[in-house]
C-alpha positions in Angstrom: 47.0 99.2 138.5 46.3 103.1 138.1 48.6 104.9 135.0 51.0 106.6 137.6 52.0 103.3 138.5 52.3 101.6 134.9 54.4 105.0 133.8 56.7 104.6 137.5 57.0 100.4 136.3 57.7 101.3 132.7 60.6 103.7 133.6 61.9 101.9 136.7 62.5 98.7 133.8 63.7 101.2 131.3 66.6 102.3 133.9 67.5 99.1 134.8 67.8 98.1 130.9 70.1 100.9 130.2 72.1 100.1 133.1 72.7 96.3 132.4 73.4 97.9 128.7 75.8 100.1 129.3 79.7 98.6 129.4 81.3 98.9 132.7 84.6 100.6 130.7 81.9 102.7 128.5 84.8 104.6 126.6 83.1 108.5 126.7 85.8 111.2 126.9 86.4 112.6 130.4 87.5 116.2 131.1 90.9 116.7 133.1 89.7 116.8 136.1 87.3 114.1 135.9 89.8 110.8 136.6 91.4 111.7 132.9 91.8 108.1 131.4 94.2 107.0 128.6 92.9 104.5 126.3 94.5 101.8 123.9 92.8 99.9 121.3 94.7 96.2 121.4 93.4 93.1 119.7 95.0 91.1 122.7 96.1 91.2 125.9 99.1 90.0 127.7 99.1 85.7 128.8 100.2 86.3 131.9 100.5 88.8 135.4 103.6 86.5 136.5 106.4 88.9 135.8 108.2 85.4 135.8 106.8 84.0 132.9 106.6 87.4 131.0 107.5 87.0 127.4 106.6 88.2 123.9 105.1 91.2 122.9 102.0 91.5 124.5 102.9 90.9 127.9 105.8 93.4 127.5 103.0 95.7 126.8 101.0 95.1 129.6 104.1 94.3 132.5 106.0 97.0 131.4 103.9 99.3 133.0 103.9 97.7 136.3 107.4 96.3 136.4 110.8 97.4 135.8 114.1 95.8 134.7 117.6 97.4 136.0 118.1 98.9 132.5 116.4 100.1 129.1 117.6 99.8 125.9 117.1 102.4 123.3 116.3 102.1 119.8 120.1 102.9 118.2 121.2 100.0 121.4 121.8 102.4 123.5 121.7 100.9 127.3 119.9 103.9 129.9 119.3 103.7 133.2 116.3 102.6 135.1 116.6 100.9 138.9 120.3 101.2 138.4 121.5 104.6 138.2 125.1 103.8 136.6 127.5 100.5 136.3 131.1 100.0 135.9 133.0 96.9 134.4 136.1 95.0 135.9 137.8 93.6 133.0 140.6 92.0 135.4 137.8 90.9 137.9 135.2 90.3 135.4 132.6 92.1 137.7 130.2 93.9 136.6 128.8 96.7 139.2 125.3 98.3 139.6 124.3 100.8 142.1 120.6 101.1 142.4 118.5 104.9 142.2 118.3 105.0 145.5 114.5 106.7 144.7 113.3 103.4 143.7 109.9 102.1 145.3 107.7 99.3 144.8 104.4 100.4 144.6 103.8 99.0 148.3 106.2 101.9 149.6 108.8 99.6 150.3 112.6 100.3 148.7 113.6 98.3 146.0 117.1 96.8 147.2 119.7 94.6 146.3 118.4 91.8 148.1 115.2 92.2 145.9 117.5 92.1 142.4 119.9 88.9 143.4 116.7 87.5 144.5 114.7 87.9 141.0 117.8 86.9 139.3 118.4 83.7 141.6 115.0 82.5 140.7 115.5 83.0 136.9 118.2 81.2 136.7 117.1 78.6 139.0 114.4 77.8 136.5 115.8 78.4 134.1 113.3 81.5 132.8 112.9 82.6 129.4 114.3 86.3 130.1 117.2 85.3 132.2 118.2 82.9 130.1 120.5 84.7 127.9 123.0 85.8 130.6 122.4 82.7 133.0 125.2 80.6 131.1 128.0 83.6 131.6 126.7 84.0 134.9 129.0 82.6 138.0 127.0 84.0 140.8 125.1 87.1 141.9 125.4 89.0 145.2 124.3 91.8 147.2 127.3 93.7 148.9 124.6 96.1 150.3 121.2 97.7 149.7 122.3 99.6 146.7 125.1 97.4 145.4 124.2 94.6 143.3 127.7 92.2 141.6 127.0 90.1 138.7 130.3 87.9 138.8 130.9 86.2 135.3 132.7 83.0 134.4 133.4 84.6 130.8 133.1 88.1 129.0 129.9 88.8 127.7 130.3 92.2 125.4 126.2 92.8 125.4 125.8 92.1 128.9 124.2 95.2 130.0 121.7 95.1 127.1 120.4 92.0 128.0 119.8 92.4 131.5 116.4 94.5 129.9 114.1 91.8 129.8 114.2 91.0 133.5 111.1 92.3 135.7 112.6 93.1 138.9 110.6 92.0 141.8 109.9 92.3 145.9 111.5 89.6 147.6 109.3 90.1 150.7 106.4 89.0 148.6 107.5 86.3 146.2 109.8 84.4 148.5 106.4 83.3 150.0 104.8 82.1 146.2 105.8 79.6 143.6 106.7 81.8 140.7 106.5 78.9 138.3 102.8 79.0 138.6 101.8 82.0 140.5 99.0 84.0 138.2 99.8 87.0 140.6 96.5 88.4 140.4 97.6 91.7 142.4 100.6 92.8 140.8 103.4 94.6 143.3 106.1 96.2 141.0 108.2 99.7 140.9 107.1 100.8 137.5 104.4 104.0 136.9 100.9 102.2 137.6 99.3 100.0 139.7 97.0 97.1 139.0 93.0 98.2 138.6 91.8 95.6 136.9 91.6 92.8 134.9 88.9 90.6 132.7 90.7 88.2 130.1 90.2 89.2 126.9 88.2 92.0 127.6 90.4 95.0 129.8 93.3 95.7 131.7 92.6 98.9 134.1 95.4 100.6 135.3 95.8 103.6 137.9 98.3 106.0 138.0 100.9 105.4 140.6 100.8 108.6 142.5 104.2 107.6 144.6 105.9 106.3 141.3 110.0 107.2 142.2 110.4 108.3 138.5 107.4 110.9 138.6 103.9 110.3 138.4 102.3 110.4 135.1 99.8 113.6 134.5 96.9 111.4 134.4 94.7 109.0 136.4 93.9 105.6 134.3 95.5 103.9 131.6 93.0 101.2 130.0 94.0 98.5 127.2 90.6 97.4 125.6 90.4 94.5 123.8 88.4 94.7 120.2 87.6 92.0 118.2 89.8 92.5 115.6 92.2 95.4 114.3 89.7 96.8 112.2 86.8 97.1 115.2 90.4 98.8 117.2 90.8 101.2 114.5 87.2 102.3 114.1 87.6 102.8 118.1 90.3 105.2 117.3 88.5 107.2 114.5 85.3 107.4 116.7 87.3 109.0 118.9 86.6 105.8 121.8 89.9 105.1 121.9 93.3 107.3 121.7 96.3 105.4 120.7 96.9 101.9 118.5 100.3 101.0 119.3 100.8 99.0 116.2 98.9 98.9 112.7 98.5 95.8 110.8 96.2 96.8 108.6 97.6 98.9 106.4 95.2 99.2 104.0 92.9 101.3 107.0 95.9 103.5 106.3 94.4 106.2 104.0 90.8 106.4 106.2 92.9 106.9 109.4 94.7 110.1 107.0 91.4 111.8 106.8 91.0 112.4 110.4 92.3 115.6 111.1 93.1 115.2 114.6 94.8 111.7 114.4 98.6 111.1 113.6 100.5 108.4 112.5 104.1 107.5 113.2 106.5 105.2 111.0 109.3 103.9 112.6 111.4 103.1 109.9 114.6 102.1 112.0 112.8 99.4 113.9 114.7 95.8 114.2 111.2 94.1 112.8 111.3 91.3 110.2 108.5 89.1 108.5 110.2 85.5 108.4 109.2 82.9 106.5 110.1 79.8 109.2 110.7 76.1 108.1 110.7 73.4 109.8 114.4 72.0 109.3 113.1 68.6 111.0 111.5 67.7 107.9 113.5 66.8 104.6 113.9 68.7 102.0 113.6 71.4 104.1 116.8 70.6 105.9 118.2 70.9 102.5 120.1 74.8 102.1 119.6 74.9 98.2 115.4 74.3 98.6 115.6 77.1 101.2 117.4 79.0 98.9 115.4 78.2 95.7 112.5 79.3 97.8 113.9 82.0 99.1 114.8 83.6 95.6 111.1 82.7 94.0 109.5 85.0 96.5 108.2 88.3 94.8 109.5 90.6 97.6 108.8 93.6 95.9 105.2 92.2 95.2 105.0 91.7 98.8 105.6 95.1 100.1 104.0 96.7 97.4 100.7 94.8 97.8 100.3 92.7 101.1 102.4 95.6 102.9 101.3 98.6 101.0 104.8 99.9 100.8 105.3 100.1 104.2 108.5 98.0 104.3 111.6 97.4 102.8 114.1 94.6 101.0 116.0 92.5 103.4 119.5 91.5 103.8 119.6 87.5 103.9 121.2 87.8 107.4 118.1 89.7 109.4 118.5 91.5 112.8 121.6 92.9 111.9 122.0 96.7 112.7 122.2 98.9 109.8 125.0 100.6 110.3 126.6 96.7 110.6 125.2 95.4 107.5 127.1 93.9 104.7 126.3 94.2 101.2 127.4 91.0 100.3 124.4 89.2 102.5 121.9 91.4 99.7 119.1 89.1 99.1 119.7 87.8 95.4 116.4 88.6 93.6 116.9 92.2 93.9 118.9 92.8 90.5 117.2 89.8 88.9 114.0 90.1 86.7 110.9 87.8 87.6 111.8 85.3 84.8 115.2 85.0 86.3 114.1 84.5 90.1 111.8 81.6 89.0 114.6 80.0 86.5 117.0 80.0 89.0 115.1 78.8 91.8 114.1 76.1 89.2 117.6 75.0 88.8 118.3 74.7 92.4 115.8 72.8 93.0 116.2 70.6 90.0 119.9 70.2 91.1 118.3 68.3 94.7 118.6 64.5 95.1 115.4 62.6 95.0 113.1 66.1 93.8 111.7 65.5 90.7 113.0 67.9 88.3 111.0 70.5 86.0 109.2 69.4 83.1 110.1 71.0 80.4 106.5 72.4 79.5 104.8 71.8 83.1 101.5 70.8 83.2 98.6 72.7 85.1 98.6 71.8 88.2 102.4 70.5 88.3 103.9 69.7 91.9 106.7 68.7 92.1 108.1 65.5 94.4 110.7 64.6 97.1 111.3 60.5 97.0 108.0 60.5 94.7 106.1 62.1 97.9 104.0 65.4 96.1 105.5 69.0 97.8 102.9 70.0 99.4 102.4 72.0 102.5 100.2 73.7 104.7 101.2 77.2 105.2 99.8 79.1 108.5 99.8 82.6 109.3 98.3 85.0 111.6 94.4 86.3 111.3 95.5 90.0 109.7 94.9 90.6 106.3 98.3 91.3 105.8 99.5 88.1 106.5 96.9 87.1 104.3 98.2 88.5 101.5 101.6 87.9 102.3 100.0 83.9 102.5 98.5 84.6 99.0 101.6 85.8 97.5 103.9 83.3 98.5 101.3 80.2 97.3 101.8 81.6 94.1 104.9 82.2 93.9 105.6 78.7 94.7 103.3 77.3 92.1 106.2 78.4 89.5 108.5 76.1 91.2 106.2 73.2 91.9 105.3 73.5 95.6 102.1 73.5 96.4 100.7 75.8 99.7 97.4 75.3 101.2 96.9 78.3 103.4 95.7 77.8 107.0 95.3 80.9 109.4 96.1 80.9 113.3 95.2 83.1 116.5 98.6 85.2 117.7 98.6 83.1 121.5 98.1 80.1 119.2 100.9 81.2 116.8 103.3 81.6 119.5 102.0 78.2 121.5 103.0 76.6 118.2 106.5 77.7 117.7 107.9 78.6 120.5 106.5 76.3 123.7 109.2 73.4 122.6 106.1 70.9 122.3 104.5 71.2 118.6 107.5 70.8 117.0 106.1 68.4 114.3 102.7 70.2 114.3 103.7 72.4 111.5 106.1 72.8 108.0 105.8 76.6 106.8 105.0 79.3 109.0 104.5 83.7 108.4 105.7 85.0 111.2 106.8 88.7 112.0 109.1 89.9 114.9 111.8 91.9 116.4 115.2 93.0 118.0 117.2 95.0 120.0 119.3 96.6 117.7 122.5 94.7 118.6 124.6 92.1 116.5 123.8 90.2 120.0 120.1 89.6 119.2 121.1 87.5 115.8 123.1 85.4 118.5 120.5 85.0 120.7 118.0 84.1 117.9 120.4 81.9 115.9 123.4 81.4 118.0 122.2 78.6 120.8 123.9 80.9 122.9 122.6 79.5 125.2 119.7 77.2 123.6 116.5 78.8 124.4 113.2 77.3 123.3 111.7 81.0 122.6 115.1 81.7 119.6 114.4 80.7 116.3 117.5 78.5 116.0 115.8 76.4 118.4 111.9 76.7 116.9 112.9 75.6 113.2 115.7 73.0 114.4 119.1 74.9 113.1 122.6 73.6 114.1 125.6 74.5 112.4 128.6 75.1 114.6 130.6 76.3 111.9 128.5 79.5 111.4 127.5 79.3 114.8 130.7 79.2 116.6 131.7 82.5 115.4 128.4 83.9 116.5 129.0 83.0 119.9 132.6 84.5 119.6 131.7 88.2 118.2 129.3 87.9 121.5 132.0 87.8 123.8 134.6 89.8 121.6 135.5 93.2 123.7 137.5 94.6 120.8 135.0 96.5 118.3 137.7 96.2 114.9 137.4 92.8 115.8 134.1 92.1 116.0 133.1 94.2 113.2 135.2 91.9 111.3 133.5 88.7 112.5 130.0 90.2 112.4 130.8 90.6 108.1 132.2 87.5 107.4 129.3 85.8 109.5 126.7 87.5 107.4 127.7 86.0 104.3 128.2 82.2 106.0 124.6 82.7 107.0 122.6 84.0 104.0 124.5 81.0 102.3 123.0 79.3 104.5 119.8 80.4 104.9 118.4 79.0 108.2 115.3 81.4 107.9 113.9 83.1 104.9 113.4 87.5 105.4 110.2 88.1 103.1 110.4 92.0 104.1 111.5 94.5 106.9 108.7 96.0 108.5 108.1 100.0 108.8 106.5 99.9 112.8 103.6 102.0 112.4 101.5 103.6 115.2 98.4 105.9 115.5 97.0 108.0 118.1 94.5 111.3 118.8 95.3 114.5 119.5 92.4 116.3 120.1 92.5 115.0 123.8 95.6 114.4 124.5 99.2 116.4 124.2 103.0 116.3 124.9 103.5 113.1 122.3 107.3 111.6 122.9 107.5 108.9 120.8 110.8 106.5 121.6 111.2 103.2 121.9 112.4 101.2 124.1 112.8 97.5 125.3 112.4 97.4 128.7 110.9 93.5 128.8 110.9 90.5 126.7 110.5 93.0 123.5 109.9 96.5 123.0 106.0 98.2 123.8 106.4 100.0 121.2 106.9 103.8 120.7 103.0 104.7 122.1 103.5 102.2 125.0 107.2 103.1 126.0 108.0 105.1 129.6 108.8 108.0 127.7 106.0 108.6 126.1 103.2 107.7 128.4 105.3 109.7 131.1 105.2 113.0 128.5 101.6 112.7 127.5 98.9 115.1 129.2 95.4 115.8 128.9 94.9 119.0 126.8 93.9 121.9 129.1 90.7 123.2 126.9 88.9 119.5 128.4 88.8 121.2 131.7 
């Protein structure tokens, strides 16, 4: 073989190398008007296309962007239009009314009706779906007087109605009529929101393309791409290099001060989110069903040492009573440790605990290694928590903090899908004691209902996940839900914080400051509100308003 032909072999193979090589979603910055695409680092990606089964806050994420409900709520609980343009409420009738933007289109071209909205709602209720399950017990029927009129007839008042018709992905009845949307992984999503599906490798990408007929107006770019790196570090290094634009949520918050040295990346702190870290326990197992070893524990948590080191001081005391609204909050549900000193939290959580039939009581000089005992079996647990090293340190903190009252934690990490799959499927009930576990709210007295209310039982509330019945804090729950007068409610809303931080169902460890980041040497026209427009909110980076505002910069021309 002559040279000409090695040297035309050695750089046909070199070619072919670098083609295999390269990623198909290779993340180099295009111009403006080179098919401008928007990219988010994520860690994970949503469980599932079926706007049926959509749930948590990765999905909401993702199906968000595809599908819409018939309202939005806003981060001060304000209720704002989406496929219905404006509602009224007949007390006498108990009717409530919806007229449809009659701009609405699916992404096929076909209107989005009536017909379409009692359809999705039929099938929510019929089995009994995780999003229509909070208004599907006030529910008496649904009908469609005509194309752009859609009547939600209720057998009792609901005062939040409006705000929880959110999480519902509205879909085409022309197309799901013919599939079984139990188990349909709707691999070609149809839906009315601003993209349409590109596509999609699990765990790897979602590709999304602009929808250029979307009714509310097209966003000012071509593709919107959620890539998937291994961890939130690898996401953040993404964003620094400049691979990525936007992470809509930081973890890490130690990454923090790296991410400040990047002139042209920003960070945002929402400080008014709804979002808790909870300690759950598992009220199925004794002495955990016992209030006073919830509250003993509850008190022995170094709070402050928890924001200040696991959190970085990005978060804030709780009340005892989370989810409730500031402006709502009662001073009298304030978490107890707050005016005491170290010394004092761990005495007095000691003397609750000693005060417990059949736990061994504190020696007076306790030995190393001292655990204490419930009917002579040793207190010890196995405490699980996300894979972020804030968990992890939030883990660390609280095995420690327990040492001075006896129990003993061995820490155990878990995935996020695994996480969930744990404590919210209604299966693994007995597969786990302690668990860290961080989430939100609308900000609405309703959503501490809906979590701890039973109002209706929902497998995906936490009254439900750590086994909590107690009708005499929950009745009034369920009451300020349907109470129409605001003095009223105000009034039941304070007296049933107090019932429930004495109590203490769930434990608060701290309230979380939301924090996002995102470039802006590409990319302009940053509006960043929240919203929850699906099981959860996506986030300020992730919401409608924001990736509607957003535009390339003109210089990348």
């Amino acid at each position: 073989m002559n040279k000409k032909r090695l040297l035309w072999v050695f750089f046909s193979v070199c070619i072919i190398i670098s083609m295999v090589a390269t990623p198909i979603f290779a993340c180099t910055p295009k111009a403006a008007g080179e098919n401008f695409r928007v990219t988010l680092a994520v860690t994970t990606l949503h469980a599932s296309s079926n706007p049926f089964l959509a749930t948590g806050r990765e999905t909401c994420l993702v199906m968000s962007r595809i599908y819409e409900p018939l309202v939005a709520v806003r981060q001060d609980g304000t209720v704002v239009p989406r496929l219905a343009k404006s509602w009224t409420w007949d007390a006498a009738a108990k009717t409530m009314t919806l007229t449809l933007d009659e701009r609405a289109k699916f992404s096929d071209g076909t209107a989005v009706t009536a017909d379409d909205v009692k359809f999705t709602y039929d099938k929510q209720y019929e089995f009994d779906f995780a999003s229509g399950a909070d208004t599907k017990a006030y529910v008496e029927s649904v009908t469609a007087p005509d194309k752009s009129t859609v009547k939600f007839k209720l057998k009792e008042i609901m005062a939040s109605f409006m705000n929880e018709l959110s999480p519902v992905y509205i879909v085409p009845k022309a197309i799901w009529e013919k599939k079984d949307c139990q188990t349909d992984t709707n691999l070609n999503p149809v839906g009315s929101g601003p993209f349409i599906w590109g596509e999609y490798v699990e765990q790897s990408h979602v590709l999304m393309k602009k929808n250029a007929n979307y009714w509310g107006g097209a966003v000012n770019y071509e593709e919107l791409l959620y890539k998937v790196y291994g961890s939130e570090e690898a996401s953040l290094l993404a964003l620094r290099s400049g691979e990525a634009d936007m992470v809509p949520e930081v973890l890490t918050y130690t990454q923090i001060p790296a991410l400040l040295e990047v002139a042209d990346i920003k960070l945002d702190l929402d400080r008014e989110s709804n979002f808790y870290q909870l300690l759950y326990l598992n009220l199925r197992f004794a002495p955990l069903d016992n209030k006073n070893v919830r509250k003993a524990i509850n008190v022995a948590i170094s709070k402050k040492s928890v924001i200040a080191f696991a959190a970085s001081g990005y978060g804030s005391i709780p009340q005892n009573c989370p989810f409730v609204p500031a402006a709502e909050q009662n001073t009298a549900a304030a978490w107890e440790g707050t005016s005491k000193t170290d010394a004092e939290r761990v005495a007095a959580a000691n003397a609750l605990l000693d005060g417990v039939t059949g736990i061994s009581k504190k020696p007076a000089t306790p030995p190393t290694g001292w655990v204490r005992t419930y009917n002579e079996i040793p207190m010890s647990y196995e405490l699980i928590f996300r894979s972020n090293p804030t968990d992890l340190r939030t883990a660390e903190q609280i095995r420690d903090d327990m040492k001075a009252i006896g129990i003993e934690l061995t820490l155990k990490v878990s995935e996020s899908k695994a996480m969930m799959g744990l404590l919210f499927s209604g299966k693994k009930s007995l597969d786990w004691k302690w668990v860290i576990f961080g989430h939100g709210a609308q900000p609405s007295f309703a959503n501490l209902v809906q979590e701890f209310g039973n109002d209706p039982y929902n497998a995906w509330y936490d009254a439900g996940t750590i086994n909590w019945t107690n009708d005499a804090i929950q009745a009034p729950m369920r009451a300020a839900r349907r109470e129409m007068n605001e003095t009223t409610r105000l009034s039941l809303v304070q007296s049933i914080q107090v019932s429930f931080s004495n109590e203490m169902p769930i434990i608060p460890i701290y309230q979380t400051v939301l924090i996002c980041a995102y470039r802006t040497d590409r990319i302009t026209g940053w509006n960043l509100k929240s919203e929850f427009d699906g099981m959860g909110s996506s986030g300020r980076l992730v919401s409608l308003p924001n990736l509607s505002s957003i535009k390339p910069i003109e210089k990348n021309k």
